[in-house]
C-alpha positions in Angstrom: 0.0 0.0 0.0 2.8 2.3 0.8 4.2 1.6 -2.1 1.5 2.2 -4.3 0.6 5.8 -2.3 4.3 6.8 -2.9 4.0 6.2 -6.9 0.4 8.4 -6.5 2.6 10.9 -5.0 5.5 10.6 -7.7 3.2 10.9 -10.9 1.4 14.1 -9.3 4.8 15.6 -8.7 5.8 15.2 -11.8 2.2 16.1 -13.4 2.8 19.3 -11.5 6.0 20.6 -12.4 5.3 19.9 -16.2 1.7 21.4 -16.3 3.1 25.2 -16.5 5.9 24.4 -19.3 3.1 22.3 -21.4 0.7 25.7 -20.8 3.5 28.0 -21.9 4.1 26.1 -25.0 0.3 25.7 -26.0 -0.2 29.5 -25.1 3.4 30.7 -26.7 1.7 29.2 -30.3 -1.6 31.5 -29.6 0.3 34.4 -28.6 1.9 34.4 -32.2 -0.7 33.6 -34.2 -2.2 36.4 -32.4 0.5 39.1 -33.1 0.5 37.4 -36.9 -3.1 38.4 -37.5 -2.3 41.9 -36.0 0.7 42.5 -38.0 -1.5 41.9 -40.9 -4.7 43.7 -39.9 -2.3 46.9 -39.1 -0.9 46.1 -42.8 -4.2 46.3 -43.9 -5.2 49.3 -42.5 -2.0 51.3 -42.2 -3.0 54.2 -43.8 -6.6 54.2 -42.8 -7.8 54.3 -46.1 -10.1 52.2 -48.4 -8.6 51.0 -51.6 -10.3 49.8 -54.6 -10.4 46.8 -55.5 -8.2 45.5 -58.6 -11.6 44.3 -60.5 -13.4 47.4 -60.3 -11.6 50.2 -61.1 -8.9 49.8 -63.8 -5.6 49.5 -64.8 -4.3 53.2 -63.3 -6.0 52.2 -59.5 -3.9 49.3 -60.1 -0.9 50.6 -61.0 -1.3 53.4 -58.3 -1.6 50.7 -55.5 1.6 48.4 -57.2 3.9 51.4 -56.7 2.5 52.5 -53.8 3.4 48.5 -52.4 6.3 48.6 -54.1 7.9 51.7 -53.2 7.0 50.7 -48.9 9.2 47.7 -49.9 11.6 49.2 -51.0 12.2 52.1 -48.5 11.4 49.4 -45.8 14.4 47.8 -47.1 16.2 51.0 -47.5 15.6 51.7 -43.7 14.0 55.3 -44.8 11.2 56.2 -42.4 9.2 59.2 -42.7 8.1 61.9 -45.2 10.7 61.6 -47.6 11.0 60.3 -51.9 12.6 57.5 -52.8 13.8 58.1 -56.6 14.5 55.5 -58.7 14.6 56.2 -62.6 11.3 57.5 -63.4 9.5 57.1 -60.5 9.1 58.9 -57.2 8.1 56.8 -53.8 6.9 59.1 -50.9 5.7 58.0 -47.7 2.4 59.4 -48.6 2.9 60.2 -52.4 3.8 58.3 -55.1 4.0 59.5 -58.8 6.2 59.2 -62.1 7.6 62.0 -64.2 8.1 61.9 -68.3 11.4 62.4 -68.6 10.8 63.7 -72.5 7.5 66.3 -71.5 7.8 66.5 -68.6 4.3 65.4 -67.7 3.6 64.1 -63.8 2.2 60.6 -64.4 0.0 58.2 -62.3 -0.7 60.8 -59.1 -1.5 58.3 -56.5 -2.4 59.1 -52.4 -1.5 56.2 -49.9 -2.1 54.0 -53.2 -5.6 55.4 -54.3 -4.9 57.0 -58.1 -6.1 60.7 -58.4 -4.5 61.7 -61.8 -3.4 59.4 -64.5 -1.5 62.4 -65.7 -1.1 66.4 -64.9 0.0 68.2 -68.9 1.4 71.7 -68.9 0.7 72.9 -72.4 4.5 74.1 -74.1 6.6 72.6 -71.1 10.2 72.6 -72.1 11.4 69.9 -69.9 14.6 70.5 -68.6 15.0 68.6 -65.3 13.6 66.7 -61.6 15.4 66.7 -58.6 14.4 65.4 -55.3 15.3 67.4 -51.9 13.7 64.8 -48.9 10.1 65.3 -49.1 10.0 67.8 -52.0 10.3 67.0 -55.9 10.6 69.6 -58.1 10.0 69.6 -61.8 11.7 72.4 -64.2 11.4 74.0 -67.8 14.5 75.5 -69.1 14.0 79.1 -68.8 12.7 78.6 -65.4 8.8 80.0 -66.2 7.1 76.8 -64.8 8.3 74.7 -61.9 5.9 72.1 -60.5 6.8 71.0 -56.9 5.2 67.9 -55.6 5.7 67.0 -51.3 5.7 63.8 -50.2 3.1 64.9 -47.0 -0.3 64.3 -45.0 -1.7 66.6 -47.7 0.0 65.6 -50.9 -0.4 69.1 -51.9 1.0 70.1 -55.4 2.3 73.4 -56.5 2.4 74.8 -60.0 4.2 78.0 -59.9 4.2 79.6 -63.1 5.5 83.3 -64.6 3.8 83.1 -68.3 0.2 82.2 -69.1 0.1 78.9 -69.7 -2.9 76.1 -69.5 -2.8 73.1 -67.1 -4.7 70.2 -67.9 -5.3 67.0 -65.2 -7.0 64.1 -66.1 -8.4 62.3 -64.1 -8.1 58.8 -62.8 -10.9 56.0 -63.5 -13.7 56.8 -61.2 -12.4 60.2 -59.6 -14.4 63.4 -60.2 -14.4 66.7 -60.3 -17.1 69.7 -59.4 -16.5 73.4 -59.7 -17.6 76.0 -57.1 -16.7 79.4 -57.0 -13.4 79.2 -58.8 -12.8 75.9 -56.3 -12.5 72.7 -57.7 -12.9 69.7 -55.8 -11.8 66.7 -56.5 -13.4 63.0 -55.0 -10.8 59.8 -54.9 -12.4 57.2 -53.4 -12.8 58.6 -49.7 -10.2 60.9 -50.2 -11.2 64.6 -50.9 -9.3 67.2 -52.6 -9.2 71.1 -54.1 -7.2 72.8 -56.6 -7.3 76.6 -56.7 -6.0 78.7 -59.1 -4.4 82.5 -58.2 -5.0 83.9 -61.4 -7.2 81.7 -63.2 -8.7 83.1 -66.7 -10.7 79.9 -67.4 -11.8 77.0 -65.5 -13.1 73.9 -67.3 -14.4 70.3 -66.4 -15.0 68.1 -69.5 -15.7 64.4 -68.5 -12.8 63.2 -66.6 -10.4 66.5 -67.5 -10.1 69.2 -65.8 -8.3 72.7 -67.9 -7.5 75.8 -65.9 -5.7 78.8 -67.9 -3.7 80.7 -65.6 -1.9 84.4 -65.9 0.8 83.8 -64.0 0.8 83.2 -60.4 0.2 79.8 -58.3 -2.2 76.9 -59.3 -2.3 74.3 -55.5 -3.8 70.7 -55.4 -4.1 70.0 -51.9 -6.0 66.9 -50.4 -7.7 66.9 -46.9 -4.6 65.0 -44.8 -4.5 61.4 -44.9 -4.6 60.2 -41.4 -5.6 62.6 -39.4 -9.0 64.0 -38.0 -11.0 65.4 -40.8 -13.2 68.8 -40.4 -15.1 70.7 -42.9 -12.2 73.3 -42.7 -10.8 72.4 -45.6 -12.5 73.7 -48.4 -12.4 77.2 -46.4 -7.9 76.9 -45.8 -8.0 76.3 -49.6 -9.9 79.6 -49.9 -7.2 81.5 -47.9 -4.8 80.0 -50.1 -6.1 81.7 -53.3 -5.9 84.8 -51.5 -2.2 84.1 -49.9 -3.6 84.6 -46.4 -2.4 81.0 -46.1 1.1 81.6 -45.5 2.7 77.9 -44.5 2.0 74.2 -43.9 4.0 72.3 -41.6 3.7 68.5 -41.4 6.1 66.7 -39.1 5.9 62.6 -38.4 7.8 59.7 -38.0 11.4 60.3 -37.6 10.7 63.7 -36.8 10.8 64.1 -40.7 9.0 67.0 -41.7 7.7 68.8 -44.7 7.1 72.5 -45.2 5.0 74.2 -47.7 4.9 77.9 -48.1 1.9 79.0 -50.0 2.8 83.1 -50.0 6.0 84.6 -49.6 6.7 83.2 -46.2 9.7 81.4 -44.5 9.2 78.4 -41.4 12.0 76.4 -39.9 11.3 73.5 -37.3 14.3 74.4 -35.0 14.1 71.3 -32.7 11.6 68.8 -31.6 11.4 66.8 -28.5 8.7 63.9 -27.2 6.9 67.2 -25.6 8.2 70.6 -26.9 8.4 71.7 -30.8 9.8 75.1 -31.6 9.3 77.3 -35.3 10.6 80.4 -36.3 8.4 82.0 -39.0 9.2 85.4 -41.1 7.2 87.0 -44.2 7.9 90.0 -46.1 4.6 90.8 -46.1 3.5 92.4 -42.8 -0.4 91.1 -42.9 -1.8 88.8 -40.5 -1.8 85.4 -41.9 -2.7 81.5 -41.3 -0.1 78.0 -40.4 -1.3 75.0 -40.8 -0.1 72.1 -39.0 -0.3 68.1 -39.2 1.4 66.3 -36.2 1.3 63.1 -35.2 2.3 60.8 -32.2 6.0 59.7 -33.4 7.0 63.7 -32.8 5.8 65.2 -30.1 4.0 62.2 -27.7 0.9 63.2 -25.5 -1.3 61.0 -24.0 -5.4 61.7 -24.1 -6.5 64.4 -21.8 -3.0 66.3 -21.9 -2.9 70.2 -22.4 -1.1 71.5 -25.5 -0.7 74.9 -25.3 1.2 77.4 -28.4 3.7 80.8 -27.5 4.4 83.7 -29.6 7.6 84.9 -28.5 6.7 83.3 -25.1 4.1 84.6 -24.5 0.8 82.3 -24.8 -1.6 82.2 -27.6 -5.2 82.4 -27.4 -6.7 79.0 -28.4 -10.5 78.8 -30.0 -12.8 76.7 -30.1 -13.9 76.3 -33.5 -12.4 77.0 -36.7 -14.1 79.6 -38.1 -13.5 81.8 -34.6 -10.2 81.4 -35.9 -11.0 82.6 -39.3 -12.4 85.9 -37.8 -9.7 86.6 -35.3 -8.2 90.1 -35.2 -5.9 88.5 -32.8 -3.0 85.9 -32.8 -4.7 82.7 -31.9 -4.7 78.9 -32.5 -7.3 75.9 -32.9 -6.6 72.1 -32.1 -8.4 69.4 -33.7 -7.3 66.3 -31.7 -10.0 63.8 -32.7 -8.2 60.7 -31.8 -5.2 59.5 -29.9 -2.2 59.3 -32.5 -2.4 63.0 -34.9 -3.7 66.5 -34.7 -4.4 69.3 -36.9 -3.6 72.5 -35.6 -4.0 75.7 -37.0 -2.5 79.9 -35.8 -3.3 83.2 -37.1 -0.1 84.9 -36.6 -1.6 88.9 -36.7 0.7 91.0 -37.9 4.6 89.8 -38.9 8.0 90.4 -38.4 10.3 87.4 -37.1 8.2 85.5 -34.5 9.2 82.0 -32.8 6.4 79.4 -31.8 6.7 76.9 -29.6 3.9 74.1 -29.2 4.3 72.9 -25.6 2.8 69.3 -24.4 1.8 70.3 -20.3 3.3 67.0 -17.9 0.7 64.7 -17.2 -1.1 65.5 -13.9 -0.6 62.9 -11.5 -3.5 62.4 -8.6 -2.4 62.6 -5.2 -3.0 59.2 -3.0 -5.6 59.7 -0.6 -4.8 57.5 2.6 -7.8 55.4 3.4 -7.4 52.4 6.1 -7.8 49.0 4.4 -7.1 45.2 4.7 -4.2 44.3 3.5 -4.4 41.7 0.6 -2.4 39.6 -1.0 -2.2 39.7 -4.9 -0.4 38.0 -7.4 1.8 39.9 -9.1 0.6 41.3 -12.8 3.2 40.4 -14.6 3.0 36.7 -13.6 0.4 34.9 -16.1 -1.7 32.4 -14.8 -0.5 28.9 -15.4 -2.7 26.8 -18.0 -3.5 23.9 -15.7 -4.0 25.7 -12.7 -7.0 24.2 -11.4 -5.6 20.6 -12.1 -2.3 21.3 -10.1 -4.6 22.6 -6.9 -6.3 19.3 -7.3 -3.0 17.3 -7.5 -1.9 18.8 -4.2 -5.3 18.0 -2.9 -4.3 14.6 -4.0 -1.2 13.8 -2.2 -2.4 15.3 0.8 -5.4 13.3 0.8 -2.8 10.0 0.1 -0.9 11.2 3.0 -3.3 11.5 5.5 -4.7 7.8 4.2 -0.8 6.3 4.4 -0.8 7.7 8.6 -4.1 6.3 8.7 -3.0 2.9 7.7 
């Protein structure tokens, strides 16, 4: 009998000491198939868009999305993070942008946002080609007398710039399935679920035909700007593209991943980013022109880091900024002033009205988290396993074991 109550107690023993490494192995193979279907879900849905499908709209959405693939390959394997081109021959690879240039015309080729196509090709009637060169998240496209320069950024708002000193006539066509509606000299442009303006500055004409859009323009700046992928969207828009026309707009400052940034100045204005940190990012901004005028900003979570329900606050030459609470307040300020639109934990849109100008510097600040103070209340002291200890698969069956061998014990004093 003693015999026999001793194996009992050998076989539990060793029951109990394998049970945790036999739930660790079963749980390890769930915990990766787990973080697989993550990693492809977060694939999937990186840039929080909706792409069409290869069946249903044509061979430019499919070409848009294969370079748009391709080119995160490649700069994957490149190790380049952040708003930035990759060129290679023909074609440009942006973070956000991706596009290819005609080496011959000079023509901007399959336009495509976060792999959705927008234009199969943007002409510029009597473009002497002379050359493209890529500067980080800026490619610029040149005649040889320097009359028309196109500048495309690699950024949230994929915003295209035709500058041009000689009247000339523009002509985009459009992608399968995008279209375009005119209203009050304001184009906008639909992509899928992205949406999109161009504006003219000294438009003479303005026509839609079927899937082309022509603008004549006297001189002065032509802007395609998209509402910014990934981040909260507002009915703002449409209005920021109205300041641009009128060069109240001044800048827009994008800054992400890597702390990569891109800056666009829409009037004859001038922004650094001097330094960012997980909770501080500082600007110096300058015009010539001495009106008050509008920055736009698109920030995310990889550049300055705040968590939800932290205070971010703006100063103008240290001193702090009024912030209001809608938009349009900030389209009628007499004063400087900013607006936050922080819908979401990862990006924000932010927008200042700087008043009047000379140098200023601007620093967006991220207040320290507030942390509660412990209120002493009497309690029981309990006992609690520790978090970071998982619970051991088999838990239940060891208990019983125990249960087991004591019970064997008690029978072998018995006997």
């Amino acid at each position: 009998m003693n015999k026999i109550i001793k194996l009992i107690a050998i076989v539990l023993a060793l029951t109990i000491l394998l049970l945790p490494v036999l739930g660790e192995m079963n749980g390890g193979n769930s915990n990766e198939k787990s973080m697989d279907a993550g990693r492809n879900d977060l694939d999937r849905n990186n840039t929080g868009m909706n792409y069409p499908g290869n069946n249903d709209k044509g061979s430019m959405h499919e070409k848009a999305r294969e370079m748009y693939d391709n080119g995160s390959r490649m700069r994957d394997n490149e190790g380049m993070m952040g708003m930035e081109f990759m060129h290679r021959g023909n074609n440009n690879y942006g973070s956000y942008v991706t596009f290819s240039v005609d080496n011959t015309t000079g023509n901007v080729l399959n336009f495509g946002i976060a792999g959705i196509a927008v234009f199969d090709s943007i002409n510029i009637q009597g473009f002497d080609f002379k050359d493209s060169t890529t500067n980080g998240a800026e490619t610029k496209i040149s005649n040889k007398d320097g009359s028309l320069v196109i500048q495309i950024h690699d950024n949230p708002a994929a915003v295209i710039e035709i500058k041009t000193n000689t009247n000339t006539n523009l002509i985009f066509n459009l992608a399968t399935g995008v279209s375009a509606t005119k209203q009050d000299n304001i184009i906008k442009i639909i992509a899928g679920n992205i949406t999109a303006f161009i504006v003219s500055e000294k438009a003479t004409s303005i026509n839609i035909a079927g899937s082309q859009v022509s603008i004549n323009s006297d001189m002065g700046d032509t802007v395609f700007r998209a509402s910014p992928v990934n981040m909260p969207h507002d009915n703002m828009e449409e209005r920021f593209m109205g300041e641009v026309m009128t060069k109240r707009a001044g800048a827009e400052v994008s800054v992400g991943e890597s702390d990569k940034s891109s800056i666009v100045n829409y009037s004859d204005m001038n922004v650094t980013v001097q330094s960012i940190d997980r909770n501080h990012m500082r600007m110096m901004v300058d015009s010539s022109n001495h009106s008050g005028k509008f920055v736009f900003m698109n920030l995310d979570n990889t550049s300055l880091t705040w968590i939800e329900g932290q205070k971010i606050s703006m100063y103008l030459d240290n001193k702090t900024m009024r912030e209001v609470m809608t938009e349009q307040e900030l389209y009628n300020a007499s004063e400087s002033s900013f607006w936050l639109n922080m819908i979401g934990k990862n990006r924000m849109q932010a927008m200042m009205y700087i008043a009047n100008f000379s140098t200023h510097q601007v620093d967006i600040v991220v207040a320290a988290p507030v942390t509660p103070t412990p209120t002493t209340v009497a309690t029981t002291v309990e006992t609690t396993t520790p978090a970071t200890t998982p619970k051991t698969s088999g838990f239940e069956i060891a208990l019983g074991a125990v249960s087991t061998i004591a019970a064997a014990y008690m029978m072998r004093r018995r006997v």
